[in-house]
C-alpha positions in Angstrom: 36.5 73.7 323.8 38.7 76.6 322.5 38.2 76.1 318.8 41.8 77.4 317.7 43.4 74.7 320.3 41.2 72.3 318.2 42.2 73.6 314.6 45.7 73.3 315.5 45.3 69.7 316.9 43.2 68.5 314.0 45.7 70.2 311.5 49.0 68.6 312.9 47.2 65.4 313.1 45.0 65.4 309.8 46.8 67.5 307.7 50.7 67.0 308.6 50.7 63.3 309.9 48.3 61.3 307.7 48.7 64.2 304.5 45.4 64.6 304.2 43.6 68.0 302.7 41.1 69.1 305.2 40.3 72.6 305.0 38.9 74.5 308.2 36.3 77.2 308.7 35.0 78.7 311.6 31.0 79.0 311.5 28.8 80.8 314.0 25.2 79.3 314.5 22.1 81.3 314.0 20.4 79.9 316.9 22.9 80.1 319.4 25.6 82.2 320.8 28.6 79.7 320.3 30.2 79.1 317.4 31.7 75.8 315.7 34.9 74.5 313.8 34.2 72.2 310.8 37.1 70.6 309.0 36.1 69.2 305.6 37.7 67.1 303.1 37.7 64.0 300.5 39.7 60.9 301.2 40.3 57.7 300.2 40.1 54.4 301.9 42.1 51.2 300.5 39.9 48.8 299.8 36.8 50.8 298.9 36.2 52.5 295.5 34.2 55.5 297.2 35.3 58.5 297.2 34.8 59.3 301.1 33.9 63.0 302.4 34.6 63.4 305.7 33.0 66.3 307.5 33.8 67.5 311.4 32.4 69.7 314.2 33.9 70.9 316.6 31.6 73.6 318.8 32.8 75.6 321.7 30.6 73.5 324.1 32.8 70.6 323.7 30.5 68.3 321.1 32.0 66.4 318.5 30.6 65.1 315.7 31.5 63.4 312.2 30.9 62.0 309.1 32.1 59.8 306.9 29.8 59.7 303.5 30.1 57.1 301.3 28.0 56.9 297.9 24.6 56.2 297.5 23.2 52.9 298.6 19.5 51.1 297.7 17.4 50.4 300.6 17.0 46.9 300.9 16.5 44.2 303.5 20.3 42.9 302.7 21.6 46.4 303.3 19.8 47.0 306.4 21.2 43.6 307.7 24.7 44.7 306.5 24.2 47.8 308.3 23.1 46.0 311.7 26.3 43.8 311.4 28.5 46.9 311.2 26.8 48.5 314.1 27.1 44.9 316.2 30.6 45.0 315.2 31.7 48.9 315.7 32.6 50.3 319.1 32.7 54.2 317.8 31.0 54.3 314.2 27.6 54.2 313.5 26.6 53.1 309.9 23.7 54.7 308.4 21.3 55.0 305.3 20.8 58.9 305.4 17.4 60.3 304.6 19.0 61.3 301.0 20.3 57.8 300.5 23.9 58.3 301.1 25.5 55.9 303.1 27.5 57.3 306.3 29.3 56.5 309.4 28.6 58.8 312.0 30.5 59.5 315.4 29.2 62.1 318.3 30.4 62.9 321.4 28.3 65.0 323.6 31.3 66.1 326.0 34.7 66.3 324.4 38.1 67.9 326.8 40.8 69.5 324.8 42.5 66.5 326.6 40.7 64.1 324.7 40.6 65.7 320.9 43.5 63.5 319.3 43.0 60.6 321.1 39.4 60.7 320.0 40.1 61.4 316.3 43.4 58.8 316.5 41.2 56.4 317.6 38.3 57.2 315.3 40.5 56.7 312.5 41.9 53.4 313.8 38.6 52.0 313.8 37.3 53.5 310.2 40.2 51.1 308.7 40.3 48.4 311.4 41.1 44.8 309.7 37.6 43.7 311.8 35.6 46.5 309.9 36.8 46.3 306.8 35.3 43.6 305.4 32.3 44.6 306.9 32.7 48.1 305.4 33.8 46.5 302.1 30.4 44.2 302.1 28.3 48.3 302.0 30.9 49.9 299.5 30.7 47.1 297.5 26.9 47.5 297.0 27.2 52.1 297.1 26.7 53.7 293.6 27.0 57.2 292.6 
């Protein structure tokens, strides 16, 4: 994946069509020779009174990752069920109670063409505010607490 393609792509699609703030930098990893794009920002989603940070990789080798974290959420057999119905329900987003007790949506992609980027990140955020998630979504948030 040529990072800069990706930038540009994330930034005309991010940035100029939904107005959103994500800031880019360019990180190299210590334990191997490629590098990475991560775009970072805070959003809001209607519905939910989270504050939302959404973080993004993009590496050279073409995987893909992101996440969406929420606030914090209490472990409990309720949540965990909430969290299976999401997961039943989601094509692309996994939810998750992260070892630090943030809830998150994840998405990865192991192989991801330049081809691909914006239809993958269109379609990601289709489904983080699709009218079958959202009450799903909502059921989490509504439970989250900072």
């Amino acid at each position: 994946m040529d990072l800069e393609f990706a930038k540009e792509e994330l930034t005309r699609f991010l940035n100029e069509e939904l107005e959103l703030s994500f800031e880019y930098d360019y990180e190299h990893d210590r334990d191997e020779d490629e590098g990475h794009l991560r775009a970072a920002c805070a959003i809001r989603l209607d519905g939910h009174d989270d504050h939302v940070f959404c973080d993004m990789d993009v590496y050279e080798n073409g995987s893909f990752g992101v996440d969406f974290v929420f606030d914090k959420l209490d472990a409990s057999p309720e949540v965990y069920k909430l969290l299976s119905d999401y997961n039943s329900a989601s094509v692309w987003l996994t939810a998750m109670l992260r070892e630090d007790g943030f809830l998150v949506l994840r998405y990865n992609v192991m192989a991801l063409t330049e081809e691909c980027l914006d239809d993958n990140v269109r379609g990601l955020f289709d489904e983080l505010v699709s009218d079958e998630l959202r009450p799903l979504l909502a059921a989490l948030t509504a439970r989250t607490h900072d």
